[in-house]
C-alpha positions, 0 to 999 in steps of 0.5 A, spaced: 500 500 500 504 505 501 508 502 494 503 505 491 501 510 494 508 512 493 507 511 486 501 514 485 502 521 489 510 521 486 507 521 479 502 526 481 509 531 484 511 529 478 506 532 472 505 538 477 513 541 477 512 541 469 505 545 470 508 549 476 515 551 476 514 555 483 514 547 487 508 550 491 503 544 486 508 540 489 509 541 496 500 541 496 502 534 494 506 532 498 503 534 503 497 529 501 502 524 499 505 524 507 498 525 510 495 518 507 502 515 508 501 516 516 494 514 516 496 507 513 501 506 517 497 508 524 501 513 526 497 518 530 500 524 532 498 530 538 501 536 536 501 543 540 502 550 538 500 551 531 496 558 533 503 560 534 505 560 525 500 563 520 499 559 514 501 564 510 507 566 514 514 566 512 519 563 517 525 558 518 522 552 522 529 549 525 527 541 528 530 536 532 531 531 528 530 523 529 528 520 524 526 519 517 518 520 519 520 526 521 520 529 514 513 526 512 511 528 520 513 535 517 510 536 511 503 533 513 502 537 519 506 544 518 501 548 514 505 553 510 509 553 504 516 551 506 522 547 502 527 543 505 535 545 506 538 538 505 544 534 504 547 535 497 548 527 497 541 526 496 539 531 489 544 527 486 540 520 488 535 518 481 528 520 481 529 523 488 534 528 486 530 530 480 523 531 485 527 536 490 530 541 484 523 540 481 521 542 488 524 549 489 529 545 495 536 547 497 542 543 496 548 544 501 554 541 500 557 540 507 564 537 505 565 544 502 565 550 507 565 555 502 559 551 497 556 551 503 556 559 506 554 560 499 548 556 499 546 559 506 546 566 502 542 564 496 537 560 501 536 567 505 535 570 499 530 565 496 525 566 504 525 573 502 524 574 496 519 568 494 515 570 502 515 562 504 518 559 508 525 554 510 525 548 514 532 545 517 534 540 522 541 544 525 543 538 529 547 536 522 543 529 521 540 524 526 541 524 533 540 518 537 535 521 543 540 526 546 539 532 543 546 535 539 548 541 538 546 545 533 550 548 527 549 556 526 546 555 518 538 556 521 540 562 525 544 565 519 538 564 515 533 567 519 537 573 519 540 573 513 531 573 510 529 578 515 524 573 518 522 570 525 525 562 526 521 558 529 523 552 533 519 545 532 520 539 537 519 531 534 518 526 540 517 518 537 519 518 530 525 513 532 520 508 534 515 510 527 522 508 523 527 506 527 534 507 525 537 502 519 529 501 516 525 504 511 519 500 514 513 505 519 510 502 524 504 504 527 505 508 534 504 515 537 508 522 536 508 528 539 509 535 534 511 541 538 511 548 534 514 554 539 514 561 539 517 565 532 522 567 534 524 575 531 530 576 527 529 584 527 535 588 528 539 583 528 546 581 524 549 576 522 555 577 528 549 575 533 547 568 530 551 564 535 546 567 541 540 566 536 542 560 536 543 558 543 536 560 543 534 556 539 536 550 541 535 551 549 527 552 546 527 546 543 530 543 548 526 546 552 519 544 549 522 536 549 523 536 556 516 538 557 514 533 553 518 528 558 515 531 564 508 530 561 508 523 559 506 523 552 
């Protein structure tokens, strides 16, 4: 089932980026694309704080990140338009590659600092320009349950476009796809969106504290999550 409906969606995002070349088709679909693929799979999600984000509004959302849940969890669940900041690794993967350039997202070679300050420059400019949004994990990969520190490539951004940075927590997506598998299994997860965080006034200079308090946000709302059982 999750084949097909795979197939089904992906030929869909497919049509849609010849039709459209802003990825927003795209995106649309994608979003139902990972809607049905968690509702088969019987993950059920509780999510909190979405009055703090507008639909419409533009901003870099900076998550924990677990698993490869995480990314379909995001996009059946965050109601903006956003791209994704990814590894350069995966464009250059057959049919994948070819979806996320379609898509408007963002590649960063990470094995070459320059590259990589260069792709951080032209994805501030595409958030400013364009009024949507960016999403980025800044532990850099996977964490194994324990909360890494966060590379500044969030904060830069942010700051860089002008807009609000919004932390995001994501607790049980490790267990939904755990580490090593492709296969979801059903099971409850816990999305957490926090308070934008403002950028206004502020320069590059000041991207390591809006980073340590963007991580302690995070942080922040994990533990709460803890505390409370779910």
């Amino acid at each position: 089932m999750v084949l097909l409906l795979t197939v089904f969606w992906g030929t869909l995002d497919l049509i849609a980026s010849f039709l459209d070349g802003s990825g927003n088709w795209q995106h649309s679909i994608a979003q139902r694309w990972s809607r049905a693929l968690l509702f088969i799979g019987g993950v059920r999600v509780t999510r909190r704080g979405m009055e703090n984000i507008e639909v419409n509004g533009s901003y870099v959302f900076a998550s924990n990140h677990l698993s490869f849940a995480d990314t379909p969890l995001m996009l059946a669940h965050i109601p903006c338009q956003f791209r994704f900041f990814a590894k350069h690794g995966l464009f250059n993967v057959p049919f994948i590659g070819f979806h996320l350039r379609r898509g408007g997202h963002i590649p960063v070679p990470r094995e070459n600092t320059r590259a990589a300050v260069r792709a951080i420059h032209d994805a501030g400019k595409i958030v400013k320009e364009k009024k949507i949004s960016l999403l980025l994990f800044p532990e850099g990969g996977r964490s194994h349950g324990v909360l890494r520190e966060f590379k500044e490539g969030a904060a830069l951004i942010a700051i860089s476009a002008g807009v609000p940075i919004v932390p995001v927590a994501i607790k049980g997506t490790r267990e939904i796809i755990p580490m090593g598998s492709i296969r979801m299994v059903p099971g409850k997860v816990q999305l957490r969106i926090g308070k934008p965080i403002t950028t206004a006034d502020l320069t590059t200079r000041d991207r390591g504290s809006l980073n340590d308090q963007l991580r302690a946000a995070v942080e922040a709302m994990l533990a709460e999550i803890e505390r409370e059982g779910l």
